[in-house]
N, C-alpha and C positions, 0 to 999 in steps of 0.2 A: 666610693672606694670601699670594696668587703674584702676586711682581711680573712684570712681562713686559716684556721691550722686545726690537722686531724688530729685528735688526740686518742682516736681509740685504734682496735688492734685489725682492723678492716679498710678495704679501699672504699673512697664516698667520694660522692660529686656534690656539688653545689651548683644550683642550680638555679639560674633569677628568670622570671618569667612572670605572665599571667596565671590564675588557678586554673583557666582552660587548656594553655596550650601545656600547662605541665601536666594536666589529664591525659592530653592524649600523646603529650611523648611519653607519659609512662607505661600507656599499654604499647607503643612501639617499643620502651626497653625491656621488657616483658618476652616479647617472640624471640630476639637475639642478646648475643655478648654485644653490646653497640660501648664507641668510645665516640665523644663527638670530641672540636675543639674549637670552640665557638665563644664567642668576646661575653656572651652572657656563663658563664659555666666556667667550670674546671674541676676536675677529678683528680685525687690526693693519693696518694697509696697511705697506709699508718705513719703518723708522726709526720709529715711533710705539710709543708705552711706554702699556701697562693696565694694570690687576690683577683679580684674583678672589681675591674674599672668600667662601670656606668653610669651614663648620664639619662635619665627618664624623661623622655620626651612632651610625657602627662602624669598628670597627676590619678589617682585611682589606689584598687588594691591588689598589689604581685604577690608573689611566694617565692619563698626559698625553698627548695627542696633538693633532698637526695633522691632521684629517680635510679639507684640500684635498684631489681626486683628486691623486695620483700624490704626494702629500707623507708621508703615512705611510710608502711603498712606498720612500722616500728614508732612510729611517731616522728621521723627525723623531715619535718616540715616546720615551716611558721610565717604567718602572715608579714607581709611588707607594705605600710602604708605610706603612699606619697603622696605631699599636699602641695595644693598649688605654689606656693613658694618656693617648695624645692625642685618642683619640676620647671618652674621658670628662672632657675638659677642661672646667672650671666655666664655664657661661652661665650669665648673669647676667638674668636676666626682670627686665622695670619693668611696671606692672601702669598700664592704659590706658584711654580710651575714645573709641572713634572717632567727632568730632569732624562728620566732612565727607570723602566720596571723591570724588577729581576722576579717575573711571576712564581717561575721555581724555587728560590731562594725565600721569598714571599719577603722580598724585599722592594723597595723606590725613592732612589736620588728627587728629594724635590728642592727650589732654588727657592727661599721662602723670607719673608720678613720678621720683624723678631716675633717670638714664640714667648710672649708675656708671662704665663703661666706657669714658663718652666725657665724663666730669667734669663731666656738664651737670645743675642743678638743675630740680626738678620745672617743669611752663610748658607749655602748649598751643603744638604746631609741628607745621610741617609735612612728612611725611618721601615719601620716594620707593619705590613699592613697583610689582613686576613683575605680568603680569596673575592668574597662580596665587596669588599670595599677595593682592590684590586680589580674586578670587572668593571668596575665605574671610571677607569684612569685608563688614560691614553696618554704618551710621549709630546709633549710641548704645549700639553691641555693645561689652560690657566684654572687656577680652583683654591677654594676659599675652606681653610683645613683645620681641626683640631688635632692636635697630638699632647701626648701622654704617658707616662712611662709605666708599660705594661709590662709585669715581671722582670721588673727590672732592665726591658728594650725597649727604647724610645717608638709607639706606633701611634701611627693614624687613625684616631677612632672616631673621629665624624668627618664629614665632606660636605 
């Protein structure tokens, strides 16, 4: 979990990634105004506080960076090392059945077992899930699910 809060007089994103892929999405936010919103990221305008919730699949070395043009070029990067212990940190699966997708809303009822990690007993709810992980769910599809409480909305962030 990265807390973030802007503290200066500028909009900035944060951005978790590889050193490669945040190469070449920076010369992508280079040619255009791009806003993405995507489970590794989030963009602050001044004074406003986010978080990103990820769990790293491996171990290795990412970066944090702001990919506004000219903001990386400012210094606003820094290395992120993960080591194998932290990338093999226990998830916890609750074993599921989706319910109902409300793709528009970027919502989905799933009927699920308790959710250990957020102290909650077994109950049909509804959680918040982004559009990739939304392509992978179908209506009565049984699935073996993390969730999490992203800005504050209970979402699905592994499958």
């Amino acid at each position: 979990r990265f807390n973030i809060t802007n503290k200066g007089e500028l909009e900035h994103e944060f951005v978790l990634d590889t050193v490669e892929r945040n190469a070449e999405h920076k010369i992508e936010m280079a040619k255009m105004d791009m806003e993405h919103d995507d489970p590794n990221r989030i963009r602050l305008d001044a004074g406003a506080s986010g978080e990103v919730v990820w769990t790293f699949a491996n171990s290795g070395t990412f970066e944090a960076a702001c990919l506004i043009p000219g903001h990386y070029e400012a210094g606003m990067h820094r290395e992120v090392a993960v080591g194998d212990q932290i990338a093999q940190a226990d998830v916890e699966y609750t074993s599921g059945t989706i319910k109902k997708i409300d793709a528009e809303a970027g919502k989905v009822t799933i009927i699920h077992g308790p959710l250990v990690n957020l102290d909650m007993p077994a109950m049909t709810m509804v959680f918040r899930a982004d559009e990739a992980m939304m392509a992978k769910m179908a209506e009565g599809q049984e699935i073996e699910f993390v969730a999490d409480r992203v800005e504050g909305k209970l979402t699905v962030t592994q499958m």
